[in-house]
N, C-alpha and C positions, 0 to 999 in steps of 0.2 A: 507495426512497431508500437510498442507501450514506453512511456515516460510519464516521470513522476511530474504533475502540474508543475508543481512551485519547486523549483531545481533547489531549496536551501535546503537547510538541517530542517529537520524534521523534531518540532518541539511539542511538546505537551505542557501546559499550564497545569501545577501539581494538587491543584481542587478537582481536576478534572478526570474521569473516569476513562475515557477515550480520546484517541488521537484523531483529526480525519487526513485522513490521505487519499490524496484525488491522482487517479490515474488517466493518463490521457492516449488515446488510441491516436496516431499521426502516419501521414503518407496512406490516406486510404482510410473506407469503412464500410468494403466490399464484405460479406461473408460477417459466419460467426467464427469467435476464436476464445478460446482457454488456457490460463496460466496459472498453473498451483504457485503457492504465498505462505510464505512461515516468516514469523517473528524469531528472530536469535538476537542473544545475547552475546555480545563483539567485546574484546578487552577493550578498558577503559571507557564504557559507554553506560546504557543504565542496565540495571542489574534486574533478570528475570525473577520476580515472585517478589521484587520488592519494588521495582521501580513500573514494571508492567509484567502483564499476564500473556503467557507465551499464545498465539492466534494462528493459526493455518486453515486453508480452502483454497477453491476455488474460485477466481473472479472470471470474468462470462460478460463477453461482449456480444451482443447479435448485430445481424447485420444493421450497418447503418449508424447505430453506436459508436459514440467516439468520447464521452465519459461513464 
C-alpha cells in the first residue's frame, strides 16, 4: 500500500519551483512495485500552466524500499 507522508494539503511556497511530495510504502516492503502519477488540475484548486506545470511518470519502489 502507498500513502502520502504527511496526510495535509499539500502546499507549495510561491518562490518555489517545486513541491516535494514524499510517498510512503506501508504494510510491507517485500518485492518491487509501480504506480503511474499525473498532476491534474481539480475545480477550485490551482490552475495548470499558471499555478504548476502538469508532471506524470512513473514512481518505482524495489524491494525493501518503503520511501
Amino acid at each position: 500500500m502507498l500513502v502520502f507522508k504527511d496526510k495535509e494539503t499539500i502546499k507549495a511556497a510561491a518562490n518555489k519551483e517545486y513541491a516535494e511530495i514524499v510517498i510512503e510504502r506501508v504494510k510491507g516492503s517485500d518485492g518491487r512495485i509501480t504506480v503511474e502519477y499525473e498532476t491534474i488540475e481539480m475545480d477550485g484548486g490551482a490552475k495548470e500552466g499558471i499555478d504548476f506545470r502538469n508532471s506524470s511518470g512513473i514512481l518505482e519502489f524495489n524491494n525493501g524500499d518503503t520511501e
